[in-house]
N, C-alpha and C positions, 0 to 999 in steps of 0.2 A: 458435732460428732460425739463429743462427752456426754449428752445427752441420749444417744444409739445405744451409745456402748451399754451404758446405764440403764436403758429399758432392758437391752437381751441380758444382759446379766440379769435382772430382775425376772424377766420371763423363767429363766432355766431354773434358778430358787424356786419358784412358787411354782413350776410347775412340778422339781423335786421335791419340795414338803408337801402337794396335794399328793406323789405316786407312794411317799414315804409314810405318808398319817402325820407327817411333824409339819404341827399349826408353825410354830415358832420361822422355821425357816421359810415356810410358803407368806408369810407375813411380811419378814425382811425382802421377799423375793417382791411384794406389793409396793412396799416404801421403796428401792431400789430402782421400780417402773415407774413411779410418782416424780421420786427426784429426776429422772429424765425426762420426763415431761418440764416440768420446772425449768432443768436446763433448758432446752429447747426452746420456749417462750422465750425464756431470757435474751437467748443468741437473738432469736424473732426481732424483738424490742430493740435489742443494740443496731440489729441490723438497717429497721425501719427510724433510728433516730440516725444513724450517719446518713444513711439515705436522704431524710428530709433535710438536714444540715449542708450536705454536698450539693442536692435542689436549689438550696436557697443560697448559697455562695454564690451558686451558675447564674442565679436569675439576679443577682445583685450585682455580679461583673456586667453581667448585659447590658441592663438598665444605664449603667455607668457611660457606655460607649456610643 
């Protein structure tokens, strides 16, 4: 979700410093969509290691019984 937020912020910046001529903010508005994407991944990652983790619990209780 921190990672959304982060892109539309980013989008509304850059696309204010392209309607304004100011590089500086359209720039911030770039690194701001960047870092959401970053987030994003990241959650991806956490998501896909609890995932494999809970997997492999499941299939190790099994085995067990």
């Amino acid at each position: 979700m921190a990672g959304k937020m982060d892109k539309l912020k980013g989008e509304a910046k850059e696309g204010f410093g392209k309607a304004t001529g100011d590089r500086s903010t359209e720039n911030k508005g770039k690194l701001d969509k960047a870092k959401g994407g970053v987030k994003d991944t990241a959650q991806d990652v956490r998501d896909s290691v609890r995932d494999t983790v809970r997997d492999a619990k499941h299939d190790s209780d099994r085995d067990r019984s």
